[in-house]
C-alpha positions in Angstrom: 37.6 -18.0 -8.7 36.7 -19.2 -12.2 35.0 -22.1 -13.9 35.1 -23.4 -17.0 32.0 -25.1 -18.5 34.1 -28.9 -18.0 33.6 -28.0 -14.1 30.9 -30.4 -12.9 29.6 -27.5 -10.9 28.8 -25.3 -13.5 27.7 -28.2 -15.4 24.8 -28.2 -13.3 24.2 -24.7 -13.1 24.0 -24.3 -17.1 20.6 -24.7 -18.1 21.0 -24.8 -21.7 22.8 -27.8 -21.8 20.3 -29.8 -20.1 22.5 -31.9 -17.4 21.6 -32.1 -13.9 23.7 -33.1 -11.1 22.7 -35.7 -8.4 21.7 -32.6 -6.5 19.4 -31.3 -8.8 16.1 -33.0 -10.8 14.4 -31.9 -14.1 11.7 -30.2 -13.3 7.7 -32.1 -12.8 4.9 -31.1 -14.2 3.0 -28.8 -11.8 -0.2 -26.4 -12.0 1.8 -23.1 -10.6 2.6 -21.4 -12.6 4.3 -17.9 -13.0 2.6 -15.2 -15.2 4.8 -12.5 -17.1 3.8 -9.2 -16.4 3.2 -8.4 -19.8 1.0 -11.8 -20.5 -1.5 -10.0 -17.6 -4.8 -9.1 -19.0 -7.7 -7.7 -17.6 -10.6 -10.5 -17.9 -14.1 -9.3 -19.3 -16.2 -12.2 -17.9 -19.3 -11.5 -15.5 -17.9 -11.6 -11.6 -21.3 -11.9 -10.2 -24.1 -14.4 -9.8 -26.4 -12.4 -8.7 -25.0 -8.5 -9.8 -24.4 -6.4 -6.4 -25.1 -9.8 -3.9 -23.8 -13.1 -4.9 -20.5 -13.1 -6.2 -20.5 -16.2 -9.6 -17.3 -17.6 -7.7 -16.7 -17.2 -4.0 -18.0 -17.8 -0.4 -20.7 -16.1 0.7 -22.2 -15.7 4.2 -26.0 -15.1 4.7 -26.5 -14.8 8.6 -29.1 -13.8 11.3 -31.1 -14.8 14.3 -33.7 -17.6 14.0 -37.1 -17.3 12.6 -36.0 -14.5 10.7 -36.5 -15.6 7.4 -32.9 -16.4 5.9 -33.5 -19.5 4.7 -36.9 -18.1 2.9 -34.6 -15.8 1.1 -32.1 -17.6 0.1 -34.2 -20.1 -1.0 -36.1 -17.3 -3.6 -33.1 -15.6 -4.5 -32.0 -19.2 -5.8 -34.9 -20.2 -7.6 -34.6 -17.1 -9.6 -30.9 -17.6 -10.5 -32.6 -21.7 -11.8 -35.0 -19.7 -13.5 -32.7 -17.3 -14.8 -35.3 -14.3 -14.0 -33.7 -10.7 -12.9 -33.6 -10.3 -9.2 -35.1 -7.2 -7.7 -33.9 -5.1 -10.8 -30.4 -6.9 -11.0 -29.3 -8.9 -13.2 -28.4 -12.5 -12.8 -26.3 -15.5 -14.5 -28.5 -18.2 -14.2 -27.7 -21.6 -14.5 -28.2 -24.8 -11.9 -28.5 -24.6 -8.2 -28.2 -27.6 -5.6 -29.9 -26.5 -2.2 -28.6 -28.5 0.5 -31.1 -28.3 3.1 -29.4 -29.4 6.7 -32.3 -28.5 8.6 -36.3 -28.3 8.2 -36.1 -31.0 5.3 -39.7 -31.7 5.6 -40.5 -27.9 5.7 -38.5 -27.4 2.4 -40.9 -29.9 0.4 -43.7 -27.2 1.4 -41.6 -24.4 0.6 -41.2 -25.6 -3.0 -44.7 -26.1 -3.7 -45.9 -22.8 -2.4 -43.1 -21.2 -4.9 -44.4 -23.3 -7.5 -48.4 -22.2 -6.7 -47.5 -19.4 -7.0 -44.7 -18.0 -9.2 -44.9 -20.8 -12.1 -47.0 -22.1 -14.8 -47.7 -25.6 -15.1 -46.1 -26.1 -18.1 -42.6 -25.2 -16.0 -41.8 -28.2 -15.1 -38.2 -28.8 -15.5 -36.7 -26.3 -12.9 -32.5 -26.8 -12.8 -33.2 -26.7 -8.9 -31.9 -29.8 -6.6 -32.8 -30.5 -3.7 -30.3 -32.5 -0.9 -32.1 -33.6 2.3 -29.7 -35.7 4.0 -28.1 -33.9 7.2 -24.1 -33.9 5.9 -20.9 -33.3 8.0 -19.3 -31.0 5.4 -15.8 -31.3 6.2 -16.0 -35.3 6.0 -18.7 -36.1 3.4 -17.6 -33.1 1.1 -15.9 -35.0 -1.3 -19.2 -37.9 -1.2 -21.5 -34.5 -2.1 -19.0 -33.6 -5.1 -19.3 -37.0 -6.3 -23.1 -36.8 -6.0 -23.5 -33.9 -7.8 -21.0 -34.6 -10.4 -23.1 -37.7 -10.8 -26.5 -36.2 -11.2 -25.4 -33.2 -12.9 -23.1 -34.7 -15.4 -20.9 -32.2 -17.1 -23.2 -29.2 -16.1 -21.6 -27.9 -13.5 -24.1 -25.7 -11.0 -23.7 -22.2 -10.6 -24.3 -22.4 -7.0 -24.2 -24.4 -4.2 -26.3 -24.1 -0.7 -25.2 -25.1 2.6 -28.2 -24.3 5.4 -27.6 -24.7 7.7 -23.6 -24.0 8.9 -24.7 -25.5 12.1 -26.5 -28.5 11.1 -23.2 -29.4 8.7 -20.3 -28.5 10.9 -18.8 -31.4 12.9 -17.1 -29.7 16.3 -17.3 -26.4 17.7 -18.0 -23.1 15.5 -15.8 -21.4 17.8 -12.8 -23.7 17.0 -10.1 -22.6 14.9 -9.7 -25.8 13.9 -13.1 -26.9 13.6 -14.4 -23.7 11.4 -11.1 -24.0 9.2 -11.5 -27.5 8.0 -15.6 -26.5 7.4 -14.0 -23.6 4.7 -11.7 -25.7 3.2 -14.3 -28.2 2.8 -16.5 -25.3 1.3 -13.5 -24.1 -0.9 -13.1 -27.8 -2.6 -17.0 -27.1 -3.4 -16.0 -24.3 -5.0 -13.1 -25.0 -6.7 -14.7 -28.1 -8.3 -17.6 -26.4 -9.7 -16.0 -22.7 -10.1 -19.7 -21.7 -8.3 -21.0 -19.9 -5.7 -21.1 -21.1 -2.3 -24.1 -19.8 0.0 -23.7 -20.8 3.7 -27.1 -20.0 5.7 -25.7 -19.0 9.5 -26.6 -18.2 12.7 -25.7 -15.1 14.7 -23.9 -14.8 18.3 -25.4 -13.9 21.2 -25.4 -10.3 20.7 -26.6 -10.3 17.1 -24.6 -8.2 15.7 -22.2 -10.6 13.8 -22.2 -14.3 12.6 -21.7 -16.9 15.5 -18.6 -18.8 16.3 -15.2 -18.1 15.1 -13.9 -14.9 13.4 -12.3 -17.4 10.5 -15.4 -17.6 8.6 -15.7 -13.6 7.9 -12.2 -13.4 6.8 -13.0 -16.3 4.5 -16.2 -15.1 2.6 -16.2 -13.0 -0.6 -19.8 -11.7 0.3 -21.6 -11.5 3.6 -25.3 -10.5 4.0 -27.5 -10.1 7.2 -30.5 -10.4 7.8 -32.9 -9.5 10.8 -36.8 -9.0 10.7 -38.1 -5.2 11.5 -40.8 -4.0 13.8 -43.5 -4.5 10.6 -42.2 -8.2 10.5 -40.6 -7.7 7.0 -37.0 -10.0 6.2 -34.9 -6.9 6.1 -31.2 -8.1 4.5 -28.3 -5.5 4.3 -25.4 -6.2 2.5 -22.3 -6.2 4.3 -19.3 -6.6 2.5 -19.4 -8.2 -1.6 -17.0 -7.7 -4.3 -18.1 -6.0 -6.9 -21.4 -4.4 -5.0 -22.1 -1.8 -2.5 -21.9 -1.9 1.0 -24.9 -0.8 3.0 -27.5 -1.9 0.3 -30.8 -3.3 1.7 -33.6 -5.1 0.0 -36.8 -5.5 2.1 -39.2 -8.7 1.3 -42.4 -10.0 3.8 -43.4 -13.2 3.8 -46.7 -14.2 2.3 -48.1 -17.4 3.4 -49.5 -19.9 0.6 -51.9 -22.7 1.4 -50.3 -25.7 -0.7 -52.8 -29.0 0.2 -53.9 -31.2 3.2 -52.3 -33.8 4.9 -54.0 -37.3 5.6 -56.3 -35.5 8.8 -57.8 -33.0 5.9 -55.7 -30.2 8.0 -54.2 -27.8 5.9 -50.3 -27.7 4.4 -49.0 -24.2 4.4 -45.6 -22.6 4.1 -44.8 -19.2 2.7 -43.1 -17.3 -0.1 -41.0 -13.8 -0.1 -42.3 -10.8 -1.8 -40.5 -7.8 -1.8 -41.8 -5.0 -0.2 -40.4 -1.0 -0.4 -41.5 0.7 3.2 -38.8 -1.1 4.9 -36.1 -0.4 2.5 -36.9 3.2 2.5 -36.9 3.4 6.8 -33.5 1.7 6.7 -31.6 3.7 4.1 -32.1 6.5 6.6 -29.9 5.2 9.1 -26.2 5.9 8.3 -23.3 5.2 9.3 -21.4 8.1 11.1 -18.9 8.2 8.1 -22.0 8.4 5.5 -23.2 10.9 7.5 -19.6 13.2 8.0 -19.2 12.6 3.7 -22.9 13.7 3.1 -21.6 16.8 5.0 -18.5 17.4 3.2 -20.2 17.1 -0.3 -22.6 19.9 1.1 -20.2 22.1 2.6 -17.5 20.9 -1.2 -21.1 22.5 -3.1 -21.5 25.4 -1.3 -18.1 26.9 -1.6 -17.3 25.5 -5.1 -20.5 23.6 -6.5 -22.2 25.2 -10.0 -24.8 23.7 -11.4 -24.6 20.3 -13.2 -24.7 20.6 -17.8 -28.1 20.8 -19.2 -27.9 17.6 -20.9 -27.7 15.7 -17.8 -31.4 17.0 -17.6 -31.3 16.9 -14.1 -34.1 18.8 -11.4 -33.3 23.0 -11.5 -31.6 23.6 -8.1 -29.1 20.7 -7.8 -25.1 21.8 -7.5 -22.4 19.6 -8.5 -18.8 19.3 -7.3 -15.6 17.5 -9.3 -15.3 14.1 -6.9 -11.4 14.5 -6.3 -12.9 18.0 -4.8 -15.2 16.3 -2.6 -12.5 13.7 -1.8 -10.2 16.0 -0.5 -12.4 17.6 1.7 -13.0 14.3 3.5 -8.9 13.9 3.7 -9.0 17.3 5.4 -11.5 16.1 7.9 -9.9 13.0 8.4 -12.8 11.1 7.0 -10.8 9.2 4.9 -6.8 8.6 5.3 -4.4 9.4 2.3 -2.3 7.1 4.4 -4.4 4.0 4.2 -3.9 0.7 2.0 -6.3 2.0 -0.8 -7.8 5.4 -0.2 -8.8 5.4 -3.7 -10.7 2.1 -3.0 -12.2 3.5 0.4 -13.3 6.4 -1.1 -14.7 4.5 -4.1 -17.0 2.2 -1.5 -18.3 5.3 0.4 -19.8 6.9 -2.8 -21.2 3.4 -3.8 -22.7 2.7 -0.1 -24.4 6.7 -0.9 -25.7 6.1 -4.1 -26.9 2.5 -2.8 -29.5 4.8 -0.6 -30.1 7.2 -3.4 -28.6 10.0 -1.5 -25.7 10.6 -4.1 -25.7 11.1 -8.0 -22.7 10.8 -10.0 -21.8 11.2 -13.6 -18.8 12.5 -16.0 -16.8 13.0 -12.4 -18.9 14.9 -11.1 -21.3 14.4 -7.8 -24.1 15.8 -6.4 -26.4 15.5 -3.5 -29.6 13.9 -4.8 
């Protein structure tokens, strides 16, 4: 059947001369909107907040049992990205944090002044560091704390955002479905507003080995960390799963306690302050995971069959072999370590020779790879 352009039909079809039908609308103004192929470009900005950890834009999880000193980290980690100092060795984008403390309000006020005792000078006076104390239900006063920060803040917006704890903000159950989705979407408005980090301080379940309530909240988060004390006492925190970081790091701190004043009885006001500490982090990057263990194995076996030794002007110890990577990465196809099948194998195999270098176990340069 043909039409000619009279035909009311095509008439509405023809976008060139501009006349819609009853059926159709011009188009609104919208925010979607589709990208060309050719108009996608790779963007240089810094994806981290704090480089390894703390994503500069996401959701991130921080978890563990109680008493174990979470909320003590957090907290320091924080005050370095308001101070803008390097964290542990890693760099940091600093800019202004609001800590939104849910739980031990009265607690926190000690926790600051032991920092400031003894980390600053007193001519630091003017920390970007802000401190909410009221207990919030995030999913209904999320839009109140926006405006509140928005307010204080002006058009600074802060890098991150702290909610500790989950537990102490959540209205409902953290096992509901329901319940723990409106919490992320109230957590997501935080982020989208400010284009920050959000840090939610959690407990864990029962069994301790993974963040309490639903299973929602881990397929949410762009980072998750735990953290768990060791037999010495020290705040051990492992990372498990960040963009644009390894899996399987661990950083090791102890709490040192700081006496900050006396209360009205003369008694003495003390609280505490994280210091890092290396035994601890050296005992845990011994324990691997079965797979690190099976790829440590296959770069052996890789280096004794093929591995020569590594050019001079990597001026690395005499005795160390190197293999190619794709050599090594076949090998754990063969074994069935990693699946050629898979989603990504590139990206799995990628994240198992970042979770080994993580422990210092692995060195890698110009494509090739050694045992260190």
């Amino acid at each position: 059947m043909n039409y000619s352009h009279t035909d009311p039909i095509v008439a509405r079809m023809d976008d060139s001369n501009r006349s819609y039908g009853p059926e159709l609308t011009a188009p609104k103004p919208t925010r979607i909107r589709l990208i060309p192929f050719d108009e996608i470009k790779l963007g240089k900005e810094r994806r981290y907040l704090v480089k390894g950890l703390i994503p500069r834009v996401g959701l991130t999880v921080v978890w563990g049992p109680p008493k174990c000193g979470k909320s003590f980290w957090v907290f320091d980690l924080l005050m370095h990205v308001a101070l803008g100092w390097e964290y542990r060795g890693r760099r940091i984008q600093q800019g202004p944090v609001v800590y939104c403390a849910f739980e031990g309000q009265s607690g926190f006020e000690a926790r600051i002044e032991a920092f400031r005792q003894r980390f600053l000078t007193e001519e630091m006076d003017r920390v970007p560091f802000y401190l909410e104390p009221v207990q919030l239900s995030l999913a209904r006063d999320h839009k109140a704390l926006i405006g509140a920060i928005r307010h204080q803040l002006g058009d600074t917006k802060p890098a991150a955002v702290c909610l500790d704890t989950l537990n102490r903000s959540l209205e409902g159950s953290e096992s509901s479905d329901e319940d723990m989705t409106a919490y992320i979407r109230a957590a997501d408005a935080i982020r989208e507003a400010f284009e920050c980090a959000v840090i939610v301080v959690h407990h864990c379940g029962i069994n301790g080995d993974r963040p309490r309530g639903h299973t929602s909240l881990t397929g949410a988060v762009d980072a998750q960390l735990a953290v768990k004390r060791d037999a010495a006492r020290n705040v051990v925190v492992t990372v498990e799963l960040v963009k644009d970081g390894a899996e399987g790091d661990i950083l090791a701190s102890k709490l040192d306690e700081v006496e900050v004043g006396l209360d009205e009885d003369g008694d003495v006001i003390a609280s505490c302050v994280i210091v890092p500490t290396e035994a601890a982090a050296a005992e845990q990057k011994q324990k691997l995971t079965a797979k690190q263990q099976n790829a440590m194995s296959a770069l052996h076996h890789v280096a004794a069959e093929r591995g020569s030794p590594p050019p001079a002007d990597f001026s690395l110890p005499k005795g160390l072999v190197a293999v190619n990577a794709d050599a090594w990465k076949e090998e754990l196809f063969r074994r069935g370590d990693l699946d050629k099948e898979a989603a990504n194998p590139r990206t799995d195999f990628r994240r198992l020779k970042e979770q080994l270098k993580a422990r210092s176990l692995i060195g890698e340069r110009d494509e090739l790879v050694w045992a260190a």
